[in-house]
C-alpha positions in Angstrom: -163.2 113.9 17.8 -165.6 113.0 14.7 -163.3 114.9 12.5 -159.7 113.8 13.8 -159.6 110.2 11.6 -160.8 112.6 8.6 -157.9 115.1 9.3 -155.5 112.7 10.2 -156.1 111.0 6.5 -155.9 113.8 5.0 -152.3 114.6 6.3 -151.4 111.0 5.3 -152.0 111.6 1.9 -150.5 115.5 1.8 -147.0 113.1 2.9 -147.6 110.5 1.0 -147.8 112.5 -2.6 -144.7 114.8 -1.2 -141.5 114.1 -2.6 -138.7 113.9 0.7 -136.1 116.4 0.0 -133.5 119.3 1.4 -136.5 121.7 0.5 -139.5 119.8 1.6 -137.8 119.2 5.0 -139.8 122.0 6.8 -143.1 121.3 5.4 -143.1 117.3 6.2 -141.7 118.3 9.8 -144.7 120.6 10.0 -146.8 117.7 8.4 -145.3 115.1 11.0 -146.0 117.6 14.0 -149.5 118.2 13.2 -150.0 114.4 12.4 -148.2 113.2 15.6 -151.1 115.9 17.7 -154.0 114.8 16.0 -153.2 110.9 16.7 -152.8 112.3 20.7 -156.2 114.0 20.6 -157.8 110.8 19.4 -156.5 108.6 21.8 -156.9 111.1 25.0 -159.2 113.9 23.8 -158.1 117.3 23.0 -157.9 118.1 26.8 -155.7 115.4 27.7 -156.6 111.8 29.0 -158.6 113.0 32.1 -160.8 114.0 29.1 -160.6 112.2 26.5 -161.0 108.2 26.3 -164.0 107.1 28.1 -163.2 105.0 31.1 -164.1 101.7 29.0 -161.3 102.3 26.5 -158.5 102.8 29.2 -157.2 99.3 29.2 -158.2 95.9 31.8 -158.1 96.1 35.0 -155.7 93.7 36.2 -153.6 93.9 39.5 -149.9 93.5 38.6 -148.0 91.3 40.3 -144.4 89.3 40.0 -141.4 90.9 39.3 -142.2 91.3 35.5 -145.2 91.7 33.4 -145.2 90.0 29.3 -148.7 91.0 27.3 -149.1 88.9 24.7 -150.8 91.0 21.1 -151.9 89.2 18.4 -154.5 88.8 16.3 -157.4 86.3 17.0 -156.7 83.0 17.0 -152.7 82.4 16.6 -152.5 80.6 19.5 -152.1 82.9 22.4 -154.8 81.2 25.0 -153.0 78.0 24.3 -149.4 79.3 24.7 -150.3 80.8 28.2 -152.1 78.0 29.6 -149.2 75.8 28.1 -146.6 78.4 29.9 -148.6 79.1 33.2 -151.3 76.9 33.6 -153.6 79.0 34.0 -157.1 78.0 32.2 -157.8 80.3 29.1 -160.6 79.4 26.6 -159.2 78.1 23.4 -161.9 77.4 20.5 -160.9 77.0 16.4 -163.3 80.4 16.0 -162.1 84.1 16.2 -162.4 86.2 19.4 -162.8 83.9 21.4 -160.5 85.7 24.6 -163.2 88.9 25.5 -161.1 90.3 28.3 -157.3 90.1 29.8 -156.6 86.6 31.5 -153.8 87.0 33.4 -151.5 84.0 34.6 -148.3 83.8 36.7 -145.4 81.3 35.9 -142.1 80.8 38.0 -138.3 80.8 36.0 -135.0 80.9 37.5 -136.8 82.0 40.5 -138.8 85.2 39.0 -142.9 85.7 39.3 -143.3 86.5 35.2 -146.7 87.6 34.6 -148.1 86.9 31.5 -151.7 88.9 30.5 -153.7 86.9 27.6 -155.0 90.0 25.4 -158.0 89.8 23.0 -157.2 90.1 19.9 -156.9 92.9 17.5 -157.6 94.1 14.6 -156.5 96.5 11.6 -157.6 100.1 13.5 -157.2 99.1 17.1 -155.8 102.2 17.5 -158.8 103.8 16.4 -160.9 102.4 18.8 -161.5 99.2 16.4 -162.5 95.7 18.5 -161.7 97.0 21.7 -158.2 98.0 20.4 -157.2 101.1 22.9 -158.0 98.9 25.6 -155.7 95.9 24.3 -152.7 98.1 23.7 -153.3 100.2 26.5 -153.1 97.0 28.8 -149.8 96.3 26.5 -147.8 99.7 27.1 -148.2 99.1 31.6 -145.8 95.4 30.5 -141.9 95.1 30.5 -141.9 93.7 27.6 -144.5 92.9 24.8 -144.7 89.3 22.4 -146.1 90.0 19.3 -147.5 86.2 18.9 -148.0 85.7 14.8 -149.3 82.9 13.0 -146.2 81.1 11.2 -148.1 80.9 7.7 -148.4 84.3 7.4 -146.3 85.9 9.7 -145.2 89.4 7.6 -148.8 90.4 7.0 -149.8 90.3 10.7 -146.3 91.6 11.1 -146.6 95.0 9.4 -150.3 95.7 10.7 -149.6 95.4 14.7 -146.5 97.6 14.7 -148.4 100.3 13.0 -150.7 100.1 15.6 -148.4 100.1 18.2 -147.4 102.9 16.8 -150.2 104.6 16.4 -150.8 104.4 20.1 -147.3 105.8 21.1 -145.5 102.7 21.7 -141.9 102.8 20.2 -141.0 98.6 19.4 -137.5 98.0 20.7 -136.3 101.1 20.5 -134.1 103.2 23.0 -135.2 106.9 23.8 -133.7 109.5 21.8 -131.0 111.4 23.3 -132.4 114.9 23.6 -133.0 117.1 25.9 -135.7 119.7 26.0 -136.3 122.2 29.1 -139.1 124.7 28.8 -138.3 128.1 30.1 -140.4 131.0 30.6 -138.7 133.6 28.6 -135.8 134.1 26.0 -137.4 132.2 22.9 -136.6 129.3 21.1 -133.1 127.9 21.7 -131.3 125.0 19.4 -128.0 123.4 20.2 -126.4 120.5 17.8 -123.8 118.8 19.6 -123.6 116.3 16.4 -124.1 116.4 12.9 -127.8 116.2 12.1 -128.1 114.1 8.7 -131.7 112.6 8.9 -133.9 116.1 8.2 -133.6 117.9 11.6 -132.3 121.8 11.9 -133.6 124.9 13.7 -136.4 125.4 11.3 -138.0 122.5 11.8 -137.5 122.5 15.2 -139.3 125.9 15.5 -142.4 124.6 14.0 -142.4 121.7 15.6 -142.8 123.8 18.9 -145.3 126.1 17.4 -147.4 123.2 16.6 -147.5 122.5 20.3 -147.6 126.4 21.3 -144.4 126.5 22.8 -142.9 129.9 22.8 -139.6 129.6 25.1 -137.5 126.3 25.0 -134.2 124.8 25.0 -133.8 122.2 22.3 -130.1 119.6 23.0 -129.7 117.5 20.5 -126.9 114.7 21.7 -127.3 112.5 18.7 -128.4 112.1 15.1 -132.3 111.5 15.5 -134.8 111.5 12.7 -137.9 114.1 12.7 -140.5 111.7 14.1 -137.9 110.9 16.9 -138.2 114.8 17.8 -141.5 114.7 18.2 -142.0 112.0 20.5 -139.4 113.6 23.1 -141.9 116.7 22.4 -144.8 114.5 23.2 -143.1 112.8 26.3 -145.5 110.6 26.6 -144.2 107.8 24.0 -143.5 104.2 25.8 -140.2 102.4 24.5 -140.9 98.7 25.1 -139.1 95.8 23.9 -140.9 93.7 21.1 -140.1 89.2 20.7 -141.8 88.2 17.5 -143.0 84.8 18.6 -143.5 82.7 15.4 -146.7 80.1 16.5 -147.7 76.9 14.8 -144.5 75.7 13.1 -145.4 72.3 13.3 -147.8 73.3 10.0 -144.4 74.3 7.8 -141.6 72.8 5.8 -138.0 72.9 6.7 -137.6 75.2 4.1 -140.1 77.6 5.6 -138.4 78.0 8.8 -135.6 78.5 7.5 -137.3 82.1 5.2 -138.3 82.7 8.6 -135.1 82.4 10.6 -132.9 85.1 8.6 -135.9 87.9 10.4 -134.8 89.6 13.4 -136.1 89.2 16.7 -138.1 85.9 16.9 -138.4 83.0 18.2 -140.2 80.0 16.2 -142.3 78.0 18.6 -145.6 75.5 18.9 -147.9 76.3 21.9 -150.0 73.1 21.3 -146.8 70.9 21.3 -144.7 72.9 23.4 -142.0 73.0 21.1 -138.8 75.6 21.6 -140.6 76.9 24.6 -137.1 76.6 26.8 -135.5 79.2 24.4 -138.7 81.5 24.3 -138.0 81.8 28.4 -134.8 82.7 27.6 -134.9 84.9 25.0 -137.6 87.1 28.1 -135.2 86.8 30.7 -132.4 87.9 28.7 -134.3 90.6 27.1 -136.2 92.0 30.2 -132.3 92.5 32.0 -133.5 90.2 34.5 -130.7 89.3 37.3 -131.1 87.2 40.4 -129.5 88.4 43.6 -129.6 86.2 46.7 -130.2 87.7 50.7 -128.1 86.6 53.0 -129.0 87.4 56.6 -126.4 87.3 59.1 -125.4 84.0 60.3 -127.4 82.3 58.6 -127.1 80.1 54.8 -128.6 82.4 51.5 -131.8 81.9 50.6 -131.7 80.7 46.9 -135.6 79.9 46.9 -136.8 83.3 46.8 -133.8 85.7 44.7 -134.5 89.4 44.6 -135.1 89.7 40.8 -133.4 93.2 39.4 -134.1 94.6 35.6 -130.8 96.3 34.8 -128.0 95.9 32.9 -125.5 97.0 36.2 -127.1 97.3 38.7 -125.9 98.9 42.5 -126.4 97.8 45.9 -128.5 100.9 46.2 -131.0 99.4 43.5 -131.1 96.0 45.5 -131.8 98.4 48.6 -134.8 100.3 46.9 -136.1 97.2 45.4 -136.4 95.6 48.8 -138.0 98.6 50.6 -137.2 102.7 49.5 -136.3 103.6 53.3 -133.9 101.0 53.7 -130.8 102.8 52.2 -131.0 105.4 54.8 -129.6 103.3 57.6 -127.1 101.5 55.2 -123.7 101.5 55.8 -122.3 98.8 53.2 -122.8 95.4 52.1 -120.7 91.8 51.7 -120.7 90.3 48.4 -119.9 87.0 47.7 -119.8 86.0 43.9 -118.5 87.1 40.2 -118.7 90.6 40.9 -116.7 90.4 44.2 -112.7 90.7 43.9 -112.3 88.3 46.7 -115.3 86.6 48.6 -116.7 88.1 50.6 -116.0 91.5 49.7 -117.1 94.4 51.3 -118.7 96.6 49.2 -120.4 100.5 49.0 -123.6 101.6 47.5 -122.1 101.8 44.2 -121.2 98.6 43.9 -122.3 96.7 40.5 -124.1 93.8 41.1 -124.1 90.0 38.7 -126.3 87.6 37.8 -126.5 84.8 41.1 -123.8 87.5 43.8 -125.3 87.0 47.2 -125.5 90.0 49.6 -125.6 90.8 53.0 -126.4 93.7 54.0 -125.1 96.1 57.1 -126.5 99.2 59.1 -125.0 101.8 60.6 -124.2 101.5 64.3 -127.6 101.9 66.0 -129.8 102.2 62.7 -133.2 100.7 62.9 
């Protein structure tokens, strides 16, 4: 472990002085392989994670609960403690020194009927991923979350910016990007096989491919390649292990710039511009979550009685079935189902009477039906 950070610079620079060609293709994927092994090894040992990170770097402890879990990352003292006991109410120390959060305060809010929880994370550092100011534990606590807010300090927002996603990166987490789609299926003879089913323009072809699974000692695979991915993007499906989360840049303190700094700041993707102490633009920060966490409310409707809009089964999809809405309220129950009645936008007429396939909407209510004699 002593001599991984040593190797893993050393790689760095090898990449960094090697000029990106047709020709140097297969010796940076060889590079990016190696690179991508030695960054696994130093977060879970080179026997895997029952060996490797000692028990106090493995993230906090905290029970989740709700329907969705936000981790807020940071560096010390942009305002995090003050934006979740402004959003939740839930008492976290605020002081005008660094560090002052030492472990994960957790806190629950209620919005268009979902539990969001919302985890309070100490802050990091440059080299969290290394272990730096208990940095493995912060973004370890970050990858378990639906969805993570980067909370940056408005005056310097591209600095902080730049740092955390390398160290999100570092520790396998992939910001607000979709898994690649590739396929690979290890077999136990016949060698290495390679299928293109698109043109590959960003460095990837059979030879890279091949070292790539030599790195990892894999002698018999089946490599599909179903779009145009990019070398690192290779080696993370190799890895399997990476965690694709989505990322809101939440852009505290505004209340200390000009008009005309907000508006530099507006043009940049993915943010919101808020101030915890004054609760300013907090109503679109919900919103930007709810949207972005595919969070949809469907309402029970026992029979004979009125829906219950207190307490809407909360479902993170983008379509989701009846047999999602079944699962979420208890695995076993689709066994006895025998179909449903859906009043709202995604019924035809209302009610209508619907199978398991059925695509659910935001607000539809459902009743659900058993078979004749099910329990």
């Amino acid at each position: 472990m002593a001599d991984i950070p040593g190797k893993i610079a050393e790689i760095e620079a090898e990449m960094a002085r090697t000029q990106k060609n047709k020709a140097t293709n297969y010796h940076l994927g060889c590079l990016k392989a190696k690179l991508a092994k030695l960054r696994t090894e130093l977060i879970d040992g080179p026997g895997g994670k029952s060996s490797g990170t000692k028990n106090s770097e493995r993230g906090f402890d905290v029970t989740k609960s709700g329907d969705t879990r936000i981790g807020l990352v940071g560096f010390p003292s942009v305002g995090k403690s003050t934006l979740l006991t402004t959003l939740t109410g839930t008492r976290s120390e605020a002081a005008a020194y660094e560090f002052t959060t030492l472990t994960c305060i957790p806190g629950t809010m209620k919005y268009k009927g979902a539990r969001i929880q919302i985890l309070d994370l100490p802050g990091i550092i440059e080299g969290a991923a290394d272990g730096k100011g208990r940095g493995r534990q912060v973004i370890s606590t970050a990858r378990t979350c639906n969805m993570i807010l980067i909370v940056l300090d408005a005056a310097k927002p591209l600095t902080h910016k730049k740092i955390i996603e390398q160290e999100l990166f570092s520790f396998g987490i992939r910001v607000n990007q979709k898994p690649p789609n590739v396929k690979i299926v290890k077999k136990d003879n016949g060698g290495i096989g390679y299928q293109e089913l698109c043109v590959q323009t960003k460095g990837m072809n059979v030879d890279v491919a091949r070292v790539i699974f030599k790195e990892y000692k894999i002698s018999c695979a089946e490599a599909i390649l179903r779009e145009d991915v990019t070398v690192d993007q290779f080696i993370d499906v190799v890895e399997g292990s990476r965690a694709y989360i989505p990322v809101l840049y939440v852009f505290n303190k505004i209340d200390s710039l000009m008009i005309e700094e907000l508006d530099i700041l507006d043009k940049m993707p993915n943010h919101v511009p808020i101030s915890s102490q004054h609760g300013w633009n907090l109503e679109e920060l919900m919103e930007e979550i709810w949207n972005r966490c595919d969070m949809l409310r469907i309402y029970t409707k026992p029979k004979g009685q009125i829906p219950d809009y207190d307490d809407p089964v909360i479902l993170h999809s983008h379509r989701p079935t009846i047999e999602e809405f079944c699962n979420r309220l208890h695995r076993d129950l689709i066994k006895s189902f025998s179909h449903a009645l859906v009043w709202g936008r995604s019924a035809k007429h209302q009610p209508q009477r619907c199978g398991r396939d059925h695509v659910l909407m935001d607000e539809d209510i459902v009743q659900l039906c058993k078979k004749a004699g099910g329990k």
